[in-house]
Backbone bond lengths (Angstrom), bond angles and torsions (degrees), N, CA, C in turn:
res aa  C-N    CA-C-N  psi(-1)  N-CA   C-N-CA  omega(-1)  CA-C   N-CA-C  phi
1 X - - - 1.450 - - 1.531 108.19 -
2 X 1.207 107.25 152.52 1.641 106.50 -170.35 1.583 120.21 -91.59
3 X 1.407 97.89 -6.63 1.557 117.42 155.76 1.459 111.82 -48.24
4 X 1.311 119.43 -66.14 1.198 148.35 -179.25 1.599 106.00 -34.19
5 X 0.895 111.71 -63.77 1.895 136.15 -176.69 1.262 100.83 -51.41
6 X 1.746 122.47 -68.87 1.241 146.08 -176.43 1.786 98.29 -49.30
7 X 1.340 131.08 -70.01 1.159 135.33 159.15 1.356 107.61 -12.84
8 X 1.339 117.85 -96.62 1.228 133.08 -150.99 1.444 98.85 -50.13
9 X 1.361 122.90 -64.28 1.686 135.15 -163.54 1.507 94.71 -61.35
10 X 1.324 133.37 -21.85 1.455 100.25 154.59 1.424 138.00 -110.57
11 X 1.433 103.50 -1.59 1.677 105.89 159.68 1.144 124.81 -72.79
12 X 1.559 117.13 -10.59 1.666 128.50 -158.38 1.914 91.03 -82.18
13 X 1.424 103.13 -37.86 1.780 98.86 167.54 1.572 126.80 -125.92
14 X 1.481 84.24 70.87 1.484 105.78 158.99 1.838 119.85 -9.89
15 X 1.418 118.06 131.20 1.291 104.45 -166.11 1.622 101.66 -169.02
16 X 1.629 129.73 -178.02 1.144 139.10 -171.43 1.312 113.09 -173.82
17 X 1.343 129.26 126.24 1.176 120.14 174.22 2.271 105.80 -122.55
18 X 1.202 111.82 -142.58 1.188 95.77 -169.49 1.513 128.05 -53.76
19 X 1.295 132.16 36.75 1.471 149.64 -174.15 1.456 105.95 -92.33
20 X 1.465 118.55 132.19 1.428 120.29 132.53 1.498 140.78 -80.96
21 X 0.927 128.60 10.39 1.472 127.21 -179.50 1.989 106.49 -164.97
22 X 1.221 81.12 154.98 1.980 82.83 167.48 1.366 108.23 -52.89
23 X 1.374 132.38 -73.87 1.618 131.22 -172.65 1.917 88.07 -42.89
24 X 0.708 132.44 -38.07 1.777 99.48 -165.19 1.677 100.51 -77.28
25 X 1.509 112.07 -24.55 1.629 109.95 -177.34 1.609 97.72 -79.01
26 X 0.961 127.32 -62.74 2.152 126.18 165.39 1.379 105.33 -15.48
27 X 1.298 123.66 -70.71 1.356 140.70 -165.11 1.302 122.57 53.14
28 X 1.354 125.83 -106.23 1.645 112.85 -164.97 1.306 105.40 -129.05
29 X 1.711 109.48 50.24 1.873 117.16 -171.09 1.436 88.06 -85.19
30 X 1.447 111.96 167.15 1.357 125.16 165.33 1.291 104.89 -47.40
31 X 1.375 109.88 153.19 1.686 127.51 157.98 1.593 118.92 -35.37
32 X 1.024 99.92 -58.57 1.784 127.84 -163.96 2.031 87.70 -61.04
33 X 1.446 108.40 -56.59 1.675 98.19 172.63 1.487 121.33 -69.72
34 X 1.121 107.80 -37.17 1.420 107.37 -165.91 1.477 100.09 -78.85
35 X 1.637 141.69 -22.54 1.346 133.26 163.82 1.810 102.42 -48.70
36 X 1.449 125.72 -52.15 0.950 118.60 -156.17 1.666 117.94 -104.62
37 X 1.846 92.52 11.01 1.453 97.83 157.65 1.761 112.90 -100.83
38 X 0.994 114.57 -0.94 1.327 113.27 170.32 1.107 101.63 -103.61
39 X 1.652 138.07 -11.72 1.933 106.16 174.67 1.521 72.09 -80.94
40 X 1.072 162.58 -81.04 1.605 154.15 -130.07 1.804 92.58 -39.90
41 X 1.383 117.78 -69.09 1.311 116.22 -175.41 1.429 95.91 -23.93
42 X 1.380 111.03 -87.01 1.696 143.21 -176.94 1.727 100.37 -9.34
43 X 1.726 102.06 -70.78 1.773 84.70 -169.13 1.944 103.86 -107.01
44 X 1.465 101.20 30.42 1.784 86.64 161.55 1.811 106.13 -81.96
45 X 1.356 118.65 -9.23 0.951 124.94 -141.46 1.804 136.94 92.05
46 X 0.435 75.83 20.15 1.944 79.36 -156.18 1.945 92.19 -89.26
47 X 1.268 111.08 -35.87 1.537 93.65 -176.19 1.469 109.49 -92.18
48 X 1.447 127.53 -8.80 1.325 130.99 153.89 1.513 118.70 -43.78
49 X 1.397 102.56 -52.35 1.520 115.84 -167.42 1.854 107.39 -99.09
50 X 0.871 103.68 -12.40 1.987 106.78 172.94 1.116 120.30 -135.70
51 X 1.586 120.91 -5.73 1.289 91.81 166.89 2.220 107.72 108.68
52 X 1.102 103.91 177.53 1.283 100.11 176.93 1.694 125.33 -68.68
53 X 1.190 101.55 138.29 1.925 94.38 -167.11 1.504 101.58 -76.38
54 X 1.127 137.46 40.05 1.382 164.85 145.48 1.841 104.26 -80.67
55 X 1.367 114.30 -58.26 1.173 100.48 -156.18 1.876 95.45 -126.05
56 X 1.386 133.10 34.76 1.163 102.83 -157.36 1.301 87.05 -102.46
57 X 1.349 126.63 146.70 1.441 138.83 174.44 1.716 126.64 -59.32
58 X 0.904 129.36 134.36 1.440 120.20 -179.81 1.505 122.93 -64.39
59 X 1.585 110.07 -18.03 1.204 119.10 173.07 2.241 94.65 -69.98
60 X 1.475 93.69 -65.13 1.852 76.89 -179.51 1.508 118.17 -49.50
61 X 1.180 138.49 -68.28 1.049 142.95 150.53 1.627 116.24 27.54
62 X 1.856 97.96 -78.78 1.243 100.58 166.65 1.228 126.45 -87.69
63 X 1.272 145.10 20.14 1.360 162.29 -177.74 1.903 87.20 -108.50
64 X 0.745 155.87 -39.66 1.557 134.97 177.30 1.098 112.07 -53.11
65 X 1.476 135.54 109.67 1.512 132.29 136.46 1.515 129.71 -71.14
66 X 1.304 120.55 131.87 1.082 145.30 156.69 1.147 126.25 -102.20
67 X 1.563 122.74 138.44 1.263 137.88 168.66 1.753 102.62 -71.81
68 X 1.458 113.43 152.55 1.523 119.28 -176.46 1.278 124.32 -72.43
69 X 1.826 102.18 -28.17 1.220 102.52 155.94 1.559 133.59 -85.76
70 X 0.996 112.83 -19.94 1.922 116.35 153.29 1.005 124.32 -41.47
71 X 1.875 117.15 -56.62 1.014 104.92 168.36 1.718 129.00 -96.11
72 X 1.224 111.60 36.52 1.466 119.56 172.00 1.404 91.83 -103.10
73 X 1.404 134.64 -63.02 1.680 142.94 173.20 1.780 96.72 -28.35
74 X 1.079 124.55 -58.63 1.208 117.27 -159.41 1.624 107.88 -101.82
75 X 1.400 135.76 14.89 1.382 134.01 179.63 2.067 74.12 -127.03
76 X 0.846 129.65 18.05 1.670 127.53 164.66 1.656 106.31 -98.78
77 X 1.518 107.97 -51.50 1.457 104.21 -173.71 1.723 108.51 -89.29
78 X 1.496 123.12 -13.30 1.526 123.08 156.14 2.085 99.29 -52.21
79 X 1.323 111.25 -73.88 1.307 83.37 176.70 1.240 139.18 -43.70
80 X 1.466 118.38 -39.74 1.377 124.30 -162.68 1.425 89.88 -64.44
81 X 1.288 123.67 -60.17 1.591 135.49 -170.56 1.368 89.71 -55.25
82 X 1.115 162.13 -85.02 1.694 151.88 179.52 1.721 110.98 -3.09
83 X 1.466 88.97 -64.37 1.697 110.61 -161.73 1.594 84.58 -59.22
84 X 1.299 131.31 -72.28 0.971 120.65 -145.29 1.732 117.17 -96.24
85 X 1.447 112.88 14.89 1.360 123.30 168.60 1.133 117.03 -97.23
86 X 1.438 118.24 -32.91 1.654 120.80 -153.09 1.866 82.32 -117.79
87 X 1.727 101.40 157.28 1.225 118.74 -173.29 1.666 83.39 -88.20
88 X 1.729 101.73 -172.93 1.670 97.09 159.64 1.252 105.52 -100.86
89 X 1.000 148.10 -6.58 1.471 159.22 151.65 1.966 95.12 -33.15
90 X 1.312 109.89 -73.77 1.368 111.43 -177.18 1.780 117.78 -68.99
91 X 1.384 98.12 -22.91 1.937 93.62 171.32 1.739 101.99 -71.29
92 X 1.387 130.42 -41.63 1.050 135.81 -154.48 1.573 101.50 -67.74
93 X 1.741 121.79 -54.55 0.956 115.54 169.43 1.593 124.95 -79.97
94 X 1.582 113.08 21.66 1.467 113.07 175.56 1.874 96.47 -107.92
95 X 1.159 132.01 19.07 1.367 90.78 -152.64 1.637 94.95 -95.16
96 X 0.925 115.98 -3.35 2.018 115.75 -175.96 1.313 84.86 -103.06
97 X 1.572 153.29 -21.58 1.491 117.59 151.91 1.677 135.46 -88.05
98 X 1.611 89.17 5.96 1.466 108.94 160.54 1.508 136.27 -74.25
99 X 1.780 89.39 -38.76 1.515 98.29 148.74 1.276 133.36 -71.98
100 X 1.256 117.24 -21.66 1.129 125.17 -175.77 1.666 108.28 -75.93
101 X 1.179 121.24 -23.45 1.289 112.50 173.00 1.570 121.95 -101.59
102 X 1.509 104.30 -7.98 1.130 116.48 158.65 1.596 123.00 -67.01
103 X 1.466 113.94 -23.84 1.709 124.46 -165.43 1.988 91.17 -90.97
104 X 1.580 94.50 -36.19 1.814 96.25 -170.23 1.628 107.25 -70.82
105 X 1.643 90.35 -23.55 2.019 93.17 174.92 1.537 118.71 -69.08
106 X 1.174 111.19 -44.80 1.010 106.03 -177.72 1.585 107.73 -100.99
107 X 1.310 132.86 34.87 1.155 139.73 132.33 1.623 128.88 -74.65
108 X 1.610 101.21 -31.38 1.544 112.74 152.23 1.217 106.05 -47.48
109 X 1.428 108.94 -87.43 1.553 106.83 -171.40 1.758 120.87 -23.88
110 X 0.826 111.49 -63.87 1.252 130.69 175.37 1.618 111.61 -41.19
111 X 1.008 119.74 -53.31 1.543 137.39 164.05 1.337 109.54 -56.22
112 X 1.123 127.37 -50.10 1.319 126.90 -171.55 1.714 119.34 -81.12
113 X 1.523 103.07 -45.39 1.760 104.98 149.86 1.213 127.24 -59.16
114 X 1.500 142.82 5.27 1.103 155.90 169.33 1.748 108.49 -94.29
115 X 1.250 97.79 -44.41 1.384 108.27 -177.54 1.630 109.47 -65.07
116 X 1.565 119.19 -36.94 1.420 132.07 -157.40 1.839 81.86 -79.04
117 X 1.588 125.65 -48.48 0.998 94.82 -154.25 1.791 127.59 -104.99
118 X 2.100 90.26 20.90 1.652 94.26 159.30 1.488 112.07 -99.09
119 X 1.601 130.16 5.43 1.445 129.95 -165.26 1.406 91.69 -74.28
């Protein structure tokens, strides 16, 4: 599914742009995604190491490393959890706030490689 593709190619580079916390990078996706973009938070690690995606800092944020295959394992079961949470009724009317959290993801990224290269 081409969901699937879209998924993966932007979790594979993790990122942040003017955001403080995960919920501001999530933003205003359906329920049904945003449950299963926060267990993604949950087991990429990220709430181990920052804390609630309410409050985790952009400095932690970009301080998480991941291996490529970690985060391919876990932007695999974000899709699967997509496919099998959301109707297509609800993907159909998510897909311009799907991008939209796709553009805020890789605005992380972006934020966070900026950050690496005034430290």
């Amino acid at each position: 599914m081409r969901l699937s593709s879209i998924l993966f190619l932007g979790l594979a580079s993790v990122a942040v742009a003017d955001l403080n916390s995960w919920n501001d990078v999530v933003g205003d996706v359906p329920q049904c995604i945003k449950t299963c973009l926060n267990d993604f938070y949950n087991s990429a690690g990220l709430k181990s190491k920052c804390g609630s995606a309410e409050s985790a800092s952009l400095d932690c944020l970009c301080g998480v490393k991941s291996s490529v295959d970690d985060v391919a394992d876990d932007a695999s079961d974000l899709s699967s959890c997509i496919q099998d949470g959301c109707d297509s009724s609800e993907l159909a009317d998510a897909s311009s706030k799907l991008q939209g959290f796709m553009d805020r993801f890789n605005s992380l990224e972006d934020q966070c490689s900026k950050k690496g290269r005034h430290s």
